[in-house]
C-alpha positions in Angstrom: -49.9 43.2 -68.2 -49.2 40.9 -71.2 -48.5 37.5 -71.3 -45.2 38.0 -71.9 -44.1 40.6 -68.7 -45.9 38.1 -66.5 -44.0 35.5 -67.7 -40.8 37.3 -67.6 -41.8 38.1 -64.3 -41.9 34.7 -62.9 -38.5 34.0 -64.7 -36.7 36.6 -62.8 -38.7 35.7 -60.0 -37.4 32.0 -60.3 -34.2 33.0 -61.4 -33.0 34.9 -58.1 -34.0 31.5 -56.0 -32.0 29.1 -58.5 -29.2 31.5 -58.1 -28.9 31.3 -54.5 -29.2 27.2 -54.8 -26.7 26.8 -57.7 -24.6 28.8 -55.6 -24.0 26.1 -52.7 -23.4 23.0 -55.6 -20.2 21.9 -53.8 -18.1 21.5 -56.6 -15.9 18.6 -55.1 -19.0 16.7 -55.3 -19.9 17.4 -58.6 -19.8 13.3 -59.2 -21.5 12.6 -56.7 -25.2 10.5 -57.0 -27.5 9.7 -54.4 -28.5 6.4 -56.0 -27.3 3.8 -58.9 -30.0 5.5 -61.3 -30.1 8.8 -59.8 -28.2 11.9 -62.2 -25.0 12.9 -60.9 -24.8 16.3 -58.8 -23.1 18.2 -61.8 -26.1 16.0 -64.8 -28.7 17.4 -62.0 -27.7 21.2 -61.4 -26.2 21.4 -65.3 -30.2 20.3 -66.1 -31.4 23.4 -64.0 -29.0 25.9 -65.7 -29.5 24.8 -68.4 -33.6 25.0 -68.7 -34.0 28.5 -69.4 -32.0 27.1 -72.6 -35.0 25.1 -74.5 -37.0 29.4 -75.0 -35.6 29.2 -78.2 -36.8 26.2 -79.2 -40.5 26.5 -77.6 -40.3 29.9 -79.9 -40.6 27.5 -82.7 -43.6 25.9 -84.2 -42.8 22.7 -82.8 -40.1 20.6 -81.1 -38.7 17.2 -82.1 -36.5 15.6 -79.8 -35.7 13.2 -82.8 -34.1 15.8 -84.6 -32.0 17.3 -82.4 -29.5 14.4 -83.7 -25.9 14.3 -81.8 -27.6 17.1 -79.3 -26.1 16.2 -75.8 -26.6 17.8 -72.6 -24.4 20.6 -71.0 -22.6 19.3 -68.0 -20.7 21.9 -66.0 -17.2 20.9 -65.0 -16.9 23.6 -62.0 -19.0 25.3 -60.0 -18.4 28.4 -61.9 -19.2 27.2 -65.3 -22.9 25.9 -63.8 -23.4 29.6 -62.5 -22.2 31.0 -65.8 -24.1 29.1 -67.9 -27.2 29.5 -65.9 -26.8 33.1 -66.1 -26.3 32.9 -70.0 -29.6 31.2 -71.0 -31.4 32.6 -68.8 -30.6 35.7 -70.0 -31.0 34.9 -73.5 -34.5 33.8 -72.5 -35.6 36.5 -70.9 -34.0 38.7 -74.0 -36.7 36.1 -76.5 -39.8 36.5 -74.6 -39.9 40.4 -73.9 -42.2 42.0 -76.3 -44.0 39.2 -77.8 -47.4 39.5 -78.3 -50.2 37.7 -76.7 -51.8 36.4 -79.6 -48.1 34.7 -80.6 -47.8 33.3 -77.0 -51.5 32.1 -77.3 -50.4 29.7 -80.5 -50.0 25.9 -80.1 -47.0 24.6 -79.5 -46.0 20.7 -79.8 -43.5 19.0 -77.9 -42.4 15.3 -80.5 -40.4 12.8 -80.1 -40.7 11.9 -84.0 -44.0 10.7 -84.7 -45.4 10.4 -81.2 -46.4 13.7 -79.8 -45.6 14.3 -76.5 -47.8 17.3 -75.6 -49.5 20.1 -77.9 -50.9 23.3 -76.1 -50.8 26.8 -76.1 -47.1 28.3 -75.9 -47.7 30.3 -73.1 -48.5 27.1 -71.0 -46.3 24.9 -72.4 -43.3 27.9 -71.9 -44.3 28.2 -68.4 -44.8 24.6 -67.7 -40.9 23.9 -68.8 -39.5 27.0 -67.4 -41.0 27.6 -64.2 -42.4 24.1 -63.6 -40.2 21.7 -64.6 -37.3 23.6 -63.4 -38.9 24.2 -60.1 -39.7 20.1 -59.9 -35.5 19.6 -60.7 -34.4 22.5 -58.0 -36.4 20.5 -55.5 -35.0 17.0 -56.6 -31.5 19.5 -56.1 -32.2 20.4 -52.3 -32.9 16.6 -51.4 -29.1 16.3 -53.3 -28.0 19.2 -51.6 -29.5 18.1 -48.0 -27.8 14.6 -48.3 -24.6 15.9 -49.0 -24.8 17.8 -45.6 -25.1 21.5 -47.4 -27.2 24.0 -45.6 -30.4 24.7 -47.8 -31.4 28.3 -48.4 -35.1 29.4 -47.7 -36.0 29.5 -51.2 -40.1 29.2 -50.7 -40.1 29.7 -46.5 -38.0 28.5 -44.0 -35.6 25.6 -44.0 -34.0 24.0 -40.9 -31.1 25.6 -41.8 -32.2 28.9 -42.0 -35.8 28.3 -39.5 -36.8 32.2 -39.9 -37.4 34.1 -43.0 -34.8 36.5 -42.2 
């Protein structure tokens, strides 16, 4: 299998469990924060649709946060517009990464904030440490969210006390 069908792979993989958890985002809490410094509920679950959104860029030599200038981040306004957009870029990134070839995939990629470099590795790593990763790390911080606000929490991995069985 390439790099590239295994990576997809994992993305749909991913994909169906964020689904199911975007899905219960009560959208009259959408303000909501657990804590002071804490992202609200809508800055938190807009983050996790909107991951599958930074493909293009990673498809690129290099990213610079410093240039992305008056770049801000996507905030959904209703539950549907999180679910939409999710499904937008994550089809989009599924769309960039089938078909291309290992030896592409196997190229360093740097991650800048201007001058200081923030990590350089292979793109295949560095696409799989931000979409599956990093995106699994903020659907977890999403279920402690979720769980606090009294929302039953699918089994996403294995059971939850909501749901104590797999089936």
């Amino acid at each position: 299998m390439s790099i590239a069908a295994d990576l997809v792979s994992d993305l749909e993989a991913e994909a169906a469990l964020t689904r199911t958890l975007l899905a219960r985002v009560p959208e009259p809490e959408l303000a909501w924060k657990p804590h002071e410094k804490s992202m609200s509920l809508a800055q938190l679950a807009s983050h996790v649709a909107e991951t599958p959104a930074w493909t293009g860029a990673m498809l690129e030599p290099a990213m610079d946060f410093a240039a992305m200038g008056d770049y801000r981040p996507f905030v959904a306004r209703t539950q549907a517009e999180l679910l939409q957009a999710f499904e937008q870029n994550h089809a989009a990134s599924v769309a960039a990464l089938r078909g291309r070839d290992d030896r592409f995939l196997e190229e360093s990629w740097t991650m800048r904030n201007g001058a200081t470099v923030l990590m350089t590795q292979p793109r295949k790593d560095a696409l799989r440490q931000i979409l599956v990763h990093h995106a699994v790390h903020h659907r977890g911080q999403l279920t402690v969210y979720l769980r606090l606000l009294g929302v039953p929490l699918p089994p996403l991995y294995g059971p939850t006390a909501d749901h104590p069985s797999f089936g």
